[in-house]
C-alpha positions as CSV (number, residue, x, y, z in Angstrom):
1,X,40.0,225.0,-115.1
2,X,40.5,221.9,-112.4
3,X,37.4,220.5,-111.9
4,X,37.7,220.4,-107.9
5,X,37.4,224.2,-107.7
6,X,33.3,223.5,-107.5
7,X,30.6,225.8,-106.3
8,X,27.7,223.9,-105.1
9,X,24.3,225.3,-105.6
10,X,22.3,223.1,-102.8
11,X,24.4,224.6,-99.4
12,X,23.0,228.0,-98.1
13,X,26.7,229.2,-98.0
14,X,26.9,232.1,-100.2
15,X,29.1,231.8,-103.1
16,X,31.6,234.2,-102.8
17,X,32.6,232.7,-99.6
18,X,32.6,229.0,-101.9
19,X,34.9,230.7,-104.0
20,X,37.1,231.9,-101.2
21,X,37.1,228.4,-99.3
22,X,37.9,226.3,-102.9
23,X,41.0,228.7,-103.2
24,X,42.2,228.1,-99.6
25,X,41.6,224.2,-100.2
26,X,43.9,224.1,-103.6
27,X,46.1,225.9,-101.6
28,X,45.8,223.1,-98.3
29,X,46.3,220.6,-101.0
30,X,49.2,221.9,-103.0
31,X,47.5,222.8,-106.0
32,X,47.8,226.2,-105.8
33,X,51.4,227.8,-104.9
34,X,53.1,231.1,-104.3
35,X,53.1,233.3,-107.2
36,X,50.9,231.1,-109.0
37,X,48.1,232.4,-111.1
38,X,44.3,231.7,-110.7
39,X,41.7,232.3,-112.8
40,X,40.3,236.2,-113.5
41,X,37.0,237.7,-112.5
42,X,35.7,237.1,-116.0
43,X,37.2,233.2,-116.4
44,X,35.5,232.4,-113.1
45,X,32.4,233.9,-113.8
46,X,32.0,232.2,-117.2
47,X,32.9,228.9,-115.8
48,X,30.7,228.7,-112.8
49,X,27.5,231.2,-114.0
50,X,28.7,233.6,-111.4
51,X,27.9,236.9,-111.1
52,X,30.8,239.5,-111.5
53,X,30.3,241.0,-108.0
54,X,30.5,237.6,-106.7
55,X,33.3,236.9,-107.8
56,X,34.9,240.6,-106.9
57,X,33.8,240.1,-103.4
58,X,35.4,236.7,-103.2
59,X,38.7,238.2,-104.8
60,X,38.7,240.8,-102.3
61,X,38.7,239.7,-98.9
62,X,41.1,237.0,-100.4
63,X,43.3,240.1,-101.1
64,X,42.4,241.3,-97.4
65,X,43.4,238.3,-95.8
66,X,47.0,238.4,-97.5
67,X,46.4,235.8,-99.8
68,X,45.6,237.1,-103.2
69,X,47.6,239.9,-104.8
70,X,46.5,241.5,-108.1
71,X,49.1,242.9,-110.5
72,X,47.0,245.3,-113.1
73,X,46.1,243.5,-116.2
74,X,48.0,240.6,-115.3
75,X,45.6,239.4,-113.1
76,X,45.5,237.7,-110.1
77,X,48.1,235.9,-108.1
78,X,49.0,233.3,-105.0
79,X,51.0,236.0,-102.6
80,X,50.8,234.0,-99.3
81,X,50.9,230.4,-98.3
82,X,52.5,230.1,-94.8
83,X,49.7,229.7,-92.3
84,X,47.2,229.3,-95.3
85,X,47.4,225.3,-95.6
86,X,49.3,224.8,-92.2
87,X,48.5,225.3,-88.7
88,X,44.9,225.4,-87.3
89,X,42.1,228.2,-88.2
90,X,39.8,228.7,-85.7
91,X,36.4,231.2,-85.7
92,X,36.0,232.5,-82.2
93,X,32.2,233.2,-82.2
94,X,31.3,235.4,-79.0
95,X,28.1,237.4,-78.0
96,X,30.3,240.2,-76.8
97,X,33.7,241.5,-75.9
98,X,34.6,242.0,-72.4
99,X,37.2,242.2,-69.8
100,X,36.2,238.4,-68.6
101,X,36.3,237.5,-72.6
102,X,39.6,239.0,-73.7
103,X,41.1,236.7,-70.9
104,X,39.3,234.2,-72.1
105,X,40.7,234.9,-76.3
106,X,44.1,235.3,-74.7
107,X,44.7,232.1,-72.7
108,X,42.9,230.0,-75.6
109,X,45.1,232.2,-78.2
110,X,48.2,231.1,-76.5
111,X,47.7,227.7,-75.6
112,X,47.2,226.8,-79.3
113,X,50.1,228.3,-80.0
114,X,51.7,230.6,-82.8
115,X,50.7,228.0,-86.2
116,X,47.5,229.1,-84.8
117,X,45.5,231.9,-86.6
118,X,42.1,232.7,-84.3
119,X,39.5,235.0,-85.7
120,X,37.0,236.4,-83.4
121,X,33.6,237.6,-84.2
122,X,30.8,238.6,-82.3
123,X,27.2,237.5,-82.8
124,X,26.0,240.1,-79.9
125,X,23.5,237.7,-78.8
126,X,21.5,237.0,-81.7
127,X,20.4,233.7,-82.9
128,X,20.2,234.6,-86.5
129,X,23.1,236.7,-86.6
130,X,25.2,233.6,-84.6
131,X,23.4,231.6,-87.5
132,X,24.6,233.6,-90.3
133,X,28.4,233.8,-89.6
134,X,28.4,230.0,-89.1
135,X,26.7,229.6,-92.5
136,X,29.0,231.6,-94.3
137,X,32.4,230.4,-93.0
138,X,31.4,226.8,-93.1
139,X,34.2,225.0,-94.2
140,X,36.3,227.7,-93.7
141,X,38.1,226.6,-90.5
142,X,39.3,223.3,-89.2
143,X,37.5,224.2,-85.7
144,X,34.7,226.5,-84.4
145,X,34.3,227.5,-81.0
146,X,31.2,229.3,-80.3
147,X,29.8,230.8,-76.9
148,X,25.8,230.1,-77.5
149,X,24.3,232.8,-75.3
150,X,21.4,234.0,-76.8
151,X,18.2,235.9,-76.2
152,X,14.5,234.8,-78.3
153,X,14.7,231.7,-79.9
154,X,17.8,229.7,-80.9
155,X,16.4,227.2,-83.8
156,X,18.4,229.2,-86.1
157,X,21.6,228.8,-84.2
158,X,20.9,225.3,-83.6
159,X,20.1,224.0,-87.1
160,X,23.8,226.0,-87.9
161,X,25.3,224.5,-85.3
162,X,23.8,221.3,-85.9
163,X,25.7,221.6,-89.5
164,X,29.3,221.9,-88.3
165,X,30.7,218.8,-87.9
166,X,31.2,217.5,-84.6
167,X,34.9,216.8,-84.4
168,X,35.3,220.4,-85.5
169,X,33.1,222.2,-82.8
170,X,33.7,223.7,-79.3
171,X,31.1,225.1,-77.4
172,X,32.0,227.7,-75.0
173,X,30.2,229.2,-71.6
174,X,27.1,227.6,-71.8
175,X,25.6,224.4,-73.0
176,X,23.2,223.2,-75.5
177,X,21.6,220.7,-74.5
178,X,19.5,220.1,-77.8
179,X,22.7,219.6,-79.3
180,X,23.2,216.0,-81.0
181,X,26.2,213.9,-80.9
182,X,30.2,213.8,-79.2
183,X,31.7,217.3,-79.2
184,X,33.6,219.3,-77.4
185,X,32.9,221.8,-74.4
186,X,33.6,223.9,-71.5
187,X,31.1,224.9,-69.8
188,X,29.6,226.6,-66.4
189,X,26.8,225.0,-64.8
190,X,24.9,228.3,-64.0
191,X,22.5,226.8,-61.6
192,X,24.7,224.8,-59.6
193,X,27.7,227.4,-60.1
194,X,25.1,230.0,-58.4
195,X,23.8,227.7,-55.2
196,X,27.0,225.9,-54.4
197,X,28.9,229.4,-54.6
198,X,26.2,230.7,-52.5
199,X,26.7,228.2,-50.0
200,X,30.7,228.7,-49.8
201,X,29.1,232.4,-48.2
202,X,26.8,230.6,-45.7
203,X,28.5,232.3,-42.8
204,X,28.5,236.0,-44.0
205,X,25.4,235.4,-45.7
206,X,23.7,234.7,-42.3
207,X,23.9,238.5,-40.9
208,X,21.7,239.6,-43.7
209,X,17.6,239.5,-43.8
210,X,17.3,239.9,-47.3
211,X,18.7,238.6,-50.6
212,X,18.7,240.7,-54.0
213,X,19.6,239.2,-57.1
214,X,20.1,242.0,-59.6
215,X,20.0,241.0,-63.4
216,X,19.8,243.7,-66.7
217,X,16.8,244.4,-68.3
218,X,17.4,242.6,-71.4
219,X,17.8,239.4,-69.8
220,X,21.2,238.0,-71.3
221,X,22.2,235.5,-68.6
222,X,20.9,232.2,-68.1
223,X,17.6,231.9,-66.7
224,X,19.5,229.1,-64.8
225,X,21.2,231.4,-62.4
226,X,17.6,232.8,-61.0
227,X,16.5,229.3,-60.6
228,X,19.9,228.7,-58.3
229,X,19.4,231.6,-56.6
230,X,16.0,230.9,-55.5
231,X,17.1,227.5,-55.0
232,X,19.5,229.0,-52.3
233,X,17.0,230.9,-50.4
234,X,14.2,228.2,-50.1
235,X,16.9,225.8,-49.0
236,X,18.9,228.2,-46.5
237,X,15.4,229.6,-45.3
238,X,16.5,233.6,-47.0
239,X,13.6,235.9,-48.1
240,X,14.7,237.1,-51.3
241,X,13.7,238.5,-54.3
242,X,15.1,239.0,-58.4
243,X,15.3,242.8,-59.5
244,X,16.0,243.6,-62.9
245,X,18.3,246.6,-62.6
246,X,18.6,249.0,-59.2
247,X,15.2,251.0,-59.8
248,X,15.2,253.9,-57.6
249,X,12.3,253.3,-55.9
250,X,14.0,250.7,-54.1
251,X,17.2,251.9,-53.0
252,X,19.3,249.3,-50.8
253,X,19.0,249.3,-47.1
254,X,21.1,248.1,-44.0
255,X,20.0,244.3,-43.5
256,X,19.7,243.3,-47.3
257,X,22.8,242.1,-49.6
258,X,22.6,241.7,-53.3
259,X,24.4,239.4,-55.9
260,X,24.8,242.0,-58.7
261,X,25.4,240.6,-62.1
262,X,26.2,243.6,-64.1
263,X,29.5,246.1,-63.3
264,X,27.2,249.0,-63.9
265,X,24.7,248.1,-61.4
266,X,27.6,247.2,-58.9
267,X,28.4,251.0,-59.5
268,X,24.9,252.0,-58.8
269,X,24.8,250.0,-55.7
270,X,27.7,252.0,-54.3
271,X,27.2,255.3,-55.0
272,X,23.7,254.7,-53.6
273,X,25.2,252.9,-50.1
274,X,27.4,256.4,-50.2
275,X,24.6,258.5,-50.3
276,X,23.0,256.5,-47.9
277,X,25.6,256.3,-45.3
278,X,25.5,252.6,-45.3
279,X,28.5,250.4,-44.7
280,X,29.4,248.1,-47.5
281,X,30.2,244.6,-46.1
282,X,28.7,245.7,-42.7
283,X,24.7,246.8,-43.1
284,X,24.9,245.7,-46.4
285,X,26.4,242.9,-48.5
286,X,27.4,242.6,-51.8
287,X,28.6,239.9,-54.3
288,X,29.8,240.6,-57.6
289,X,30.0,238.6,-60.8
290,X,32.7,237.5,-62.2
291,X,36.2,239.0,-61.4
292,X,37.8,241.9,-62.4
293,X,41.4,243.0,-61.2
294,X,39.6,246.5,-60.1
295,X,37.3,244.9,-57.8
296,X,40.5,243.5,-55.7
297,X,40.7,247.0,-54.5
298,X,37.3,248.5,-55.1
299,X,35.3,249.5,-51.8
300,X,38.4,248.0,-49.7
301,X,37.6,244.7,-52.0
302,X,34.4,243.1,-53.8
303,X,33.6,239.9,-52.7
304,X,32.5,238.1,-56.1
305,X,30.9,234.8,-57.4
306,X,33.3,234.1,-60.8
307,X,34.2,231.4,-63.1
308,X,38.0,231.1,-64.4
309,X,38.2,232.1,-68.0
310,X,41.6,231.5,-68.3
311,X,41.0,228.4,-67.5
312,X,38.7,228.0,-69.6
313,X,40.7,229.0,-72.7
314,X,43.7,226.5,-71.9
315,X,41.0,223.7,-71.4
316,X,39.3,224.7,-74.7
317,X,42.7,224.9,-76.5
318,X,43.9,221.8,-75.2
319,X,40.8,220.0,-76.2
320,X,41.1,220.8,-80.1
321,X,44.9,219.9,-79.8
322,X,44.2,216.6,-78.1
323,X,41.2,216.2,-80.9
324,X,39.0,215.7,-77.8
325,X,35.3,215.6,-77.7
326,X,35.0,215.9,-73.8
327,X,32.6,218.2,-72.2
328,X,34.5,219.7,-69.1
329,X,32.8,221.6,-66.7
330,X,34.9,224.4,-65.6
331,X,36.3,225.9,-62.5
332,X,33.5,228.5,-60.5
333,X,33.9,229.7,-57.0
334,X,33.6,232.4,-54.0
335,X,36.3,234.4,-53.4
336,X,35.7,236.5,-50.0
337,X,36.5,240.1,-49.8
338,X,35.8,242.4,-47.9
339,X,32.5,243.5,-49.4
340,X,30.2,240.8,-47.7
């Protein structure tokens, strides 16, 4: 048994994922080969004072992920090396999947190129669950790039992303300011992102007497982008107001306009200036967030507030290729339609 295939007791990485990682590193280092032979559930459990179902679950999602075969009583065996020990790994952490993300996984997919394997998972927002999946890959990848948007508090997250090492992580979105030390980033600057893009709409803006921000219930955007909002209308002299959701108590009406952060609520809004009537872009404005190709031709064109996530996948892809640990702020803007 070589002695380098350890399993430490004093890491909160669970062990089965020790045993998968110390196989992919004997591999990286030549020590294991193609069609080689590695110890059996029994051998490893005796060795290390594993359990048997730790060690199963190890061999298993090494047999999922290609590189394991097992060959009946013969045991078990090295069936893949290619893209094992070369290229770059990277965990794509995300708190959901959308049309704005799978841009975003594309560009960054492709700018790293094909000796590239990406792996995307989805921590839906929560802290611990963002926690866990860093905890239990670490030192599976060479980098990991992780879009902290959260809702309660992130300590959990932190102290995991805190344990990465620095030249190995890529924050995504939205920055942590708590976070210690050089890494890498691309990031929006909700607050600004929100005035300045605002201000770019000065002169349509001007025919309305009232400003709506419209945010979901459940509060996953930055608290940031209210405070630029209202930062807008105490500097530009608007009365306005934040709304969570289009409660219909207060349906929209002519004179108003509303920056609408959610697609559903942008349907809302329609249907209800429909019912009403009311001319879209005319008695009442709207702004989307963040483009879509449908709302280039939705309601003769939806005037939306958006940051460039393919942009941001080339920059982030460029910055692990380049070994960088620059935090670029990436591109955000108005782009005027017909809506407003």
């Amino acid at each position: 048994m070589d002695p380098s295939f350890s399993i430490r007791c004093n890491t909160r990485q669970p062990k089965y994922q020790q045993v998968v990682n110390s196989v992919i590193a004997h591999i990286e280092a030549g020590k294991l080969k193609r069609g080689e032979r590695i110890p059996s559930i029994n051998e490893l459990s005796e060795a290390f004072y594993l359990s048997r179902d730790t060690v199963e679950k190890a061999y298993k999602e090494l047999r999922v992920r290609g590189i394991v075969s097992a060959y009946g009583k013969r045991g078990y065996f090295i069936s893949q090396t290619e893209g094992v020990g070369s290229g770059i790994r990277v965990l794509l952490l995300l708190n959901r999947i959308n049309a704005h993300r799978e841009l975003l996984c594309n560009a960054f997919s492709q700018a790293l190129g094909e000796r590239a394997v990406v792996d995307l998972q989805l921590h839906h927002g929560d802290a611990g669950a963002c926690a866990n999946l860093l905890t239990n890959h670490l030192d599976s990848y060479h980098y990991y790039a992780v879009m902290p948007h959260f809702t309660g508090c992130p300590r959990r997250a932190l102290e995991a992303l805190q344990s990465i090492p620095r030249e190995k992580l890529l924050i995504l979105d939205k920055a942590v300011p708590e976070l210690r030390g050089a890494y890498a980033a691309v990031c929006q600057h909700f607050e600004q992102d929100i005035y300045q893009g605002l201000a770019a709409g000065l002169d349509l803006l001007g025919k309305y007497r009232w400003l709506r921000l419209v945010v979901p219930a459940d509060g996953r955007y930055p608290a940031e982008m209210q405070q630029g909002f209202r930062r807008f209308c105490r500097a530009h002299g608007f009365a306005g107001d934040v709304v969570a959701g289009l409660p219909e108590s207060t349906p929209p009406r002519a004179g108003e306009a509303y920056l609408v952060l959610e697609d559903n609520d942008l349907v809302t809004l329609l249907k209800s200036c429909t019912a009403r009537s009311l001319a879209v872009g005319k008695e009442v404005g709207i702004i989307s967030y963040n483009d879509t190709p449908f709302k280039e031709i939705l309601a003769g064109g939806i005037t939306v507030l958006t940051t460039d996530f393919e942009a941001m996948g080339r920059t982030a892809a460029s910055l692990l290729l380049q070994k960088k640990t620059d935090q670029v702020k990436n591109p955000f803007g108005l782009l005027r339609r017909n809506s407003l």
